[in-house]
C-alpha positions as CSV (number, residue, x, y, z in Angstrom):
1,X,0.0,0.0,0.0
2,X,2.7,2.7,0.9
3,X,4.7,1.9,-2.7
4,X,1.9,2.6,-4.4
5,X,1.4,5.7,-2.4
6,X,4.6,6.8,-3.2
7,X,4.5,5.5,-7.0
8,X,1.4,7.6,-7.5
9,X,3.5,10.8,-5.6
10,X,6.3,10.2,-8.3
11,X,4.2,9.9,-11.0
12,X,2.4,12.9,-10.1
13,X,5.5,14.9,-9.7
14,X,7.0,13.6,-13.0
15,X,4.2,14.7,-14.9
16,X,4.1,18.4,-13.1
17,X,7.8,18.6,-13.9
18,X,7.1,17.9,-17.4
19,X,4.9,20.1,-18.0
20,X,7.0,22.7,-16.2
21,X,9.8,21.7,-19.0
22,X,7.4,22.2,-21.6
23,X,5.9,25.0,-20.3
24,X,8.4,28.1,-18.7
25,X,9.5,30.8,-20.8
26,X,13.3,30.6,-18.9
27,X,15.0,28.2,-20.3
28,X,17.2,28.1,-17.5
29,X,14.6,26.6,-15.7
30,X,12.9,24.7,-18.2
31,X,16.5,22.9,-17.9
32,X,16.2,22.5,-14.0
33,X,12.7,21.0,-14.1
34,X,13.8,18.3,-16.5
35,X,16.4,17.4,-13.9
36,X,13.8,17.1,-11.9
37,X,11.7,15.2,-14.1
38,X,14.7,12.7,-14.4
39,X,15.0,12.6,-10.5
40,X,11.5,11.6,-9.9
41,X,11.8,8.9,-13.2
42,X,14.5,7.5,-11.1
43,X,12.9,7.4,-8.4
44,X,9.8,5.7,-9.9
45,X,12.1,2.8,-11.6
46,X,13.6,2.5,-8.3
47,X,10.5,1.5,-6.5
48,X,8.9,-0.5,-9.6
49,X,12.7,-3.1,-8.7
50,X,14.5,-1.9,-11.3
51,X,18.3,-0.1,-9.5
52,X,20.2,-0.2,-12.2
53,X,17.8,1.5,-14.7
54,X,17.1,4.2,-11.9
55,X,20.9,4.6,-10.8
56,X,21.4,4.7,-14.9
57,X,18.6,7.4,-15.0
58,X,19.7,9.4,-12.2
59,X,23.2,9.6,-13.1
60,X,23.5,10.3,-16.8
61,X,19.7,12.1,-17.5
62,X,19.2,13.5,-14.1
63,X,23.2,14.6,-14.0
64,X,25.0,14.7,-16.5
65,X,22.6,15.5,-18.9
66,X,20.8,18.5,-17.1
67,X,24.4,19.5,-16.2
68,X,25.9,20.1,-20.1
69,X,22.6,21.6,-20.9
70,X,22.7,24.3,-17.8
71,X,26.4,24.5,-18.8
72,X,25.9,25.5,-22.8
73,X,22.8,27.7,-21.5
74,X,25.0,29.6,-19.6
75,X,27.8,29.7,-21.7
76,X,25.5,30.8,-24.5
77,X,23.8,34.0,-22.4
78,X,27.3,34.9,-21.7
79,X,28.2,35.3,-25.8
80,X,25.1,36.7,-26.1
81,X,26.0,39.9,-23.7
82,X,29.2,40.7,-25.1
């Protein structure tokens, strides 16, 4: 009963954060709510018995990924103001 509590929390959350991608004018965040989008995915393969698809999730979407796209947004904004 609780892991399907906190499956339906997750999958709530990932949807919000999806639509938050979709959704913001800043891309900047648009960028931070798909890292969050990947941390709740994780999360979600986590509790459906599946660690190495969430620890695969969590460390190349939910890092690396949201990390080289926050990095190039901010490296393009500072081109942009010279």
């Amino acid at each position: 009963m609780a892991s399907e509590i906190v499956q339906m929390v997750l999958i709530a959350s990932t949807l919000v954060f999806a639509l938050m991608t979709a959704g913001l004018d800043n891309i900047l965040y648009s960028a931070l709510s798909l890292g969050g989008m990947c941390i709740c995915l994780g999360g979600l393969f986590w509790t459906m018995h599946a660690p190495y698809v969430a620890i695969f999730q969590l460390l190349i979407y939910g890092g690396a990924i949201v990390v080289l796209f926050v990095s190039v947004i901010m490296f393009v904004r500072s081109e942009l103001n010279e």
